[in-house]
Phi, psi and omega in degrees: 000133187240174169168087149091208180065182206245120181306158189289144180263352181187081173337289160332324101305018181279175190257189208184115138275115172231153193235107169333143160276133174283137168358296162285258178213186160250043162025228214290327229283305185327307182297335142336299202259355141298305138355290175314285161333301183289304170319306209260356176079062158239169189239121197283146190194129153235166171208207188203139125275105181260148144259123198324299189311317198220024139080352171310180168221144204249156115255203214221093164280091262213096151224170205257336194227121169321325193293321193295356190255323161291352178270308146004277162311317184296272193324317187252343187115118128211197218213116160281157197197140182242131176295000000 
């Protein structure tokens, strides 16, 4: 799913973030995190996750520059994580 930013030139590097999903949704906090997306010139790339252990669900925040994905991470609670 993309929305807007500049497409990845090499999936295979990118950085990876995931964020518990909230119950609902994440209300204001999303646009915040399009915002984001857009200030730093990434191309929103998500994905789902369920985890088996504690049955929550993650989503997947897909960027090309490592700072942005630990400023990301930092910013909304979330985890860089490597495939």
């Amino acid at each position: 799913m993309s929305h807007g930013g500049t497409a990845p030139k090499d999936c295979a590097n990118a950085c990876y973030v995931r964020l518990r999903m909230p119950d609902l949704d994440f209300g204001e906090a999303w646009d915040k995190m399009v915002q984001f997306y857009r200030e730093r010139g990434e191309a929103l790339l998500i994905g789902c996750s369920e985890a088996r252990s504690d049955h929550g669900v993650w989503m997947i925040f897909n960027f090309q520059n490592l700072k942005n994905a630990e400023d990301f991470a930092e910013r909304f609670g979330g985890e860089v994580i490597e495939f």
